[in-house]
C-alpha positions as CSV (number, residue, x, y, z in Angstrom):
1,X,-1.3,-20.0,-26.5
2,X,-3.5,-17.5,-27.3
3,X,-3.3,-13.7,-26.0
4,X,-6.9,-14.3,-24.3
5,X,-6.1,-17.2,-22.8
6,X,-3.2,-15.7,-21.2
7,X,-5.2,-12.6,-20.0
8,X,-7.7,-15.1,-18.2
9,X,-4.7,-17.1,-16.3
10,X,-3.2,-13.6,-15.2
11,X,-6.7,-13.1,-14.2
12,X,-7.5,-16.2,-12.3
13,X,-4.4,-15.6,-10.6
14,X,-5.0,-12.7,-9.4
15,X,-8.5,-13.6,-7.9
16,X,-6.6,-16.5,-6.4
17,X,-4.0,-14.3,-4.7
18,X,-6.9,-12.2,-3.8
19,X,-8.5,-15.4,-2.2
20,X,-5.6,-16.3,-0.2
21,X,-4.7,-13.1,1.2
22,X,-8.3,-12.9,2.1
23,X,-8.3,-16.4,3.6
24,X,-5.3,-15.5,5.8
25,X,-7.2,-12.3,7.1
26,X,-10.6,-13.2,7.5
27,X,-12.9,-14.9,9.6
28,X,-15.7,-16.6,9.8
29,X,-18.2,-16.8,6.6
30,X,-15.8,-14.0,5.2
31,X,-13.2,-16.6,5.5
32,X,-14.9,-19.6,3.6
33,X,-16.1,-17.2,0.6
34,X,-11.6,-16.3,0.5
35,X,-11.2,-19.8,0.2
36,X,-14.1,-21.0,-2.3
37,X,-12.6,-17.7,-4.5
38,X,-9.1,-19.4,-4.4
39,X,-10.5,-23.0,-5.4
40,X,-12.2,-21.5,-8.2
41,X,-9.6,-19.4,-9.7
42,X,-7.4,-22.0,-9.8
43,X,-10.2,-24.6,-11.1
44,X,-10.5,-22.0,-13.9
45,X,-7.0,-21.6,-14.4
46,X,-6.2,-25.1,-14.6
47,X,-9.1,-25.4,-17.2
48,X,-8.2,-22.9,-19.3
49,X,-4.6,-24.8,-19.3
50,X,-5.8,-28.1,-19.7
51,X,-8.4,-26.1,-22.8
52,X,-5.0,-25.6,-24.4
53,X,-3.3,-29.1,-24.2
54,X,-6.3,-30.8,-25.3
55,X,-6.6,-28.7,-28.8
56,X,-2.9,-29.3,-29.2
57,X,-3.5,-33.2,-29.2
58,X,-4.1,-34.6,-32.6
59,X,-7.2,-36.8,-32.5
């Protein structure tokens, strides 16, 4: 795996830590914006995972 792609799940990661705690503090509107932040960093996570299984696969 790439050093970029590595960078971006440590990123990801942290924006989805970031979501959760925010999700566990907040309410309100402040509290669905936590949890949308958490779906999407792991969305983006996940993709930039699955990125790197599907150039490993010969085709």
């Amino acid at each position: 795996m790439p050093i970029s792609s590595g960078f971006f799940i440590a990123l990801y990661l942290v924006f989805a830590l970031v979501g959760l705690f925010g999700a566990a503090r907040a309410e309100g509107y402040l509290n669905a914006f936590s949890l949308m932040l958490l779906a999407f960093a792991l969305w983006m996570a996940f993709g930039v995972i699955k990125r790197h299984f599907d150039a490993k696969q010969p085709h």
